[in-house]
N, C-alpha and C positions, 0 to 999 in steps of 0.2 A: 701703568698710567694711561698707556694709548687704548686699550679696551675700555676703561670708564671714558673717555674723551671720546669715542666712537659712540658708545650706549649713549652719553647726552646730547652729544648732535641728533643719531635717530628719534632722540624723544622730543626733541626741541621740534623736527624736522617734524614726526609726527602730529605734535600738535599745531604747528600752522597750518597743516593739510586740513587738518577736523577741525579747525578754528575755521578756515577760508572754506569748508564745502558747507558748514553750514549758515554762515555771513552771506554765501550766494544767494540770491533770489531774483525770480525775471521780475521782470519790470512791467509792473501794472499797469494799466489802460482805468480812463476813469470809466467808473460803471457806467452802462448803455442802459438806457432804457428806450420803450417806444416813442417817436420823434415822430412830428408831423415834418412835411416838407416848410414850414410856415412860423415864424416866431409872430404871429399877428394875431393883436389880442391883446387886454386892458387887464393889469396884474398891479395886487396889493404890494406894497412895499411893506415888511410887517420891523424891519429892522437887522441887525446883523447879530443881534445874543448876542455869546461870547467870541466872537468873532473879529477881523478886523478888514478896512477897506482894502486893503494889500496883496490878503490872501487870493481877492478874484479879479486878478488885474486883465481886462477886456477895456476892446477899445469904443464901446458902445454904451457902458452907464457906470456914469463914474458913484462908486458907492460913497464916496469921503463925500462928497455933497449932497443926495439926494436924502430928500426929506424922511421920516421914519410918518407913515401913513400915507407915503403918495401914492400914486395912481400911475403905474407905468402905464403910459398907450404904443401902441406898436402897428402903423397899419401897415397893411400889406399894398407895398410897392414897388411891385417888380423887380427892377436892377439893385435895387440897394435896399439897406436893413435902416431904421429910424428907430429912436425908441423919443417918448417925451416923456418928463416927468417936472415934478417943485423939488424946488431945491431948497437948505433949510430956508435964505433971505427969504421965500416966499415968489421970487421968479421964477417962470419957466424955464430948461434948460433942454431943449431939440438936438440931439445927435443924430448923425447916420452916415453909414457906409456904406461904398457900391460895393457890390457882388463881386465886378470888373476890375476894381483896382483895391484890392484887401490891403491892411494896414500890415505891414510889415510883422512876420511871427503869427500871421491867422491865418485860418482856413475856414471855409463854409463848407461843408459833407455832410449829406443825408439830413438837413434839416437843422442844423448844431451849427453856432460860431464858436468858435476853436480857438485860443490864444496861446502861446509857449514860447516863454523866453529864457533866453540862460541869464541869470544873476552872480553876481561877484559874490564868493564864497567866504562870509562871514563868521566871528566868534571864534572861538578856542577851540583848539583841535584836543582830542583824548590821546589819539597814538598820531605819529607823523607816517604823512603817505598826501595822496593825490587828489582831489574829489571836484566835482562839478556840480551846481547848483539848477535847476530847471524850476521856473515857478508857472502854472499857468493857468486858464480855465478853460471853463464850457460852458455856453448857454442853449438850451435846449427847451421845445415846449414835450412837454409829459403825452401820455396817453389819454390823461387825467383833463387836459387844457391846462395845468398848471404850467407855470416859467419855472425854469429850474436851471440857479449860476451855480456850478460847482468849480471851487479851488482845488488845485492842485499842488506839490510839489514835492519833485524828487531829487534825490543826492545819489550820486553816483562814482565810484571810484574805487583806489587801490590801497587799501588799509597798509600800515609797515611798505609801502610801495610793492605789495605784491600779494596781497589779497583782496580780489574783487569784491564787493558790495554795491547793495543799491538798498535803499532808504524813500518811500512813499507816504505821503500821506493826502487825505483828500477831505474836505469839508465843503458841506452842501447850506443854499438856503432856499426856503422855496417861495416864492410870489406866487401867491393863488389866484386863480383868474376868475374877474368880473363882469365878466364880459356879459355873461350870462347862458 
């Protein structure tokens, strides 16, 4: 009896090894592209598809309000980032942030505002184990002059409490710039 009880622990043992090395994966970065140092410049709001305001949670244009055909303007003002835009009521709504004193979970690097925050880990779990939740974005102008928000969000954790994973996904929209 104690040789089959060895055989199905090494099998059992084997397969969370080859379950867990292939569940690993490093942890994506959202895709770079060329970045001016400057988010300044007048960009189409074309809408969000199938998309929603949540997945691009930045502290500079709140997408649950802004209009679907606005005109984001963005000028270039030294110590801090501004965007304006309409909102659906048909008011303007002015945001901006200094450079000097970011909102809590941002960065500005190389041209890009940066946001990433950890979320409380919602819905049903498949197998019990450990996990963390990251949601965040970027906003960046293209090589192109387009605006580019891209969402983020990653899951991160220990499957059965003992197998690593990580879990990405990223969703982009693009505001094309009018500027001219």
């Amino acid at each position: 009896m104690k040789p089959l009880r060895r055989f199905f622990r090494a099998s059992l043992l084997a397969v969370m090894l080859v379950t867990g090395a292939a569940c690993i994966s490093r942890q994506h970065e959202a895709k770079s592209f060329p970045a001016g140092a400057s988010l300044a410049g007048s960009y189409r709001f074309a809408g969000l598809g199938s998309y929603q305001p949540y997945q691009f949670p930045n502290p500079l244009i709140d997408l649950s309000e802004i209009a679907e055909g606005s005109i984001v303007t963005m000028p270039d003002s030294g110590g801090k980032i501004a965007a304006r835009y309409r909102v659906a009521s048909g008011e303007i709504a002015t945001r901006s942030i200094s450079l000097n004193a970011l909102p809590e979970h941002s960065t500005w690097e190389n041209g890009a505002l940066t946001t990433r925050r950890r979320e409380p880990v919602g819905g049903g779990f498949i197998l019990p184990g450990a996990a963390r939740h990251y949601r965040g974005s970027m906003i960046a102008r293209g090589s192109g002059g387009d605006l580019r928000i891209t969402g983020t969000f990653t899951e991160k954790g220990l499957m059965l409490f003992a197998i690593p994973f990580a879990d990405y996904d990223e969703c982009s929209i693009l505001l094309r710039n009018v500027s001219g």
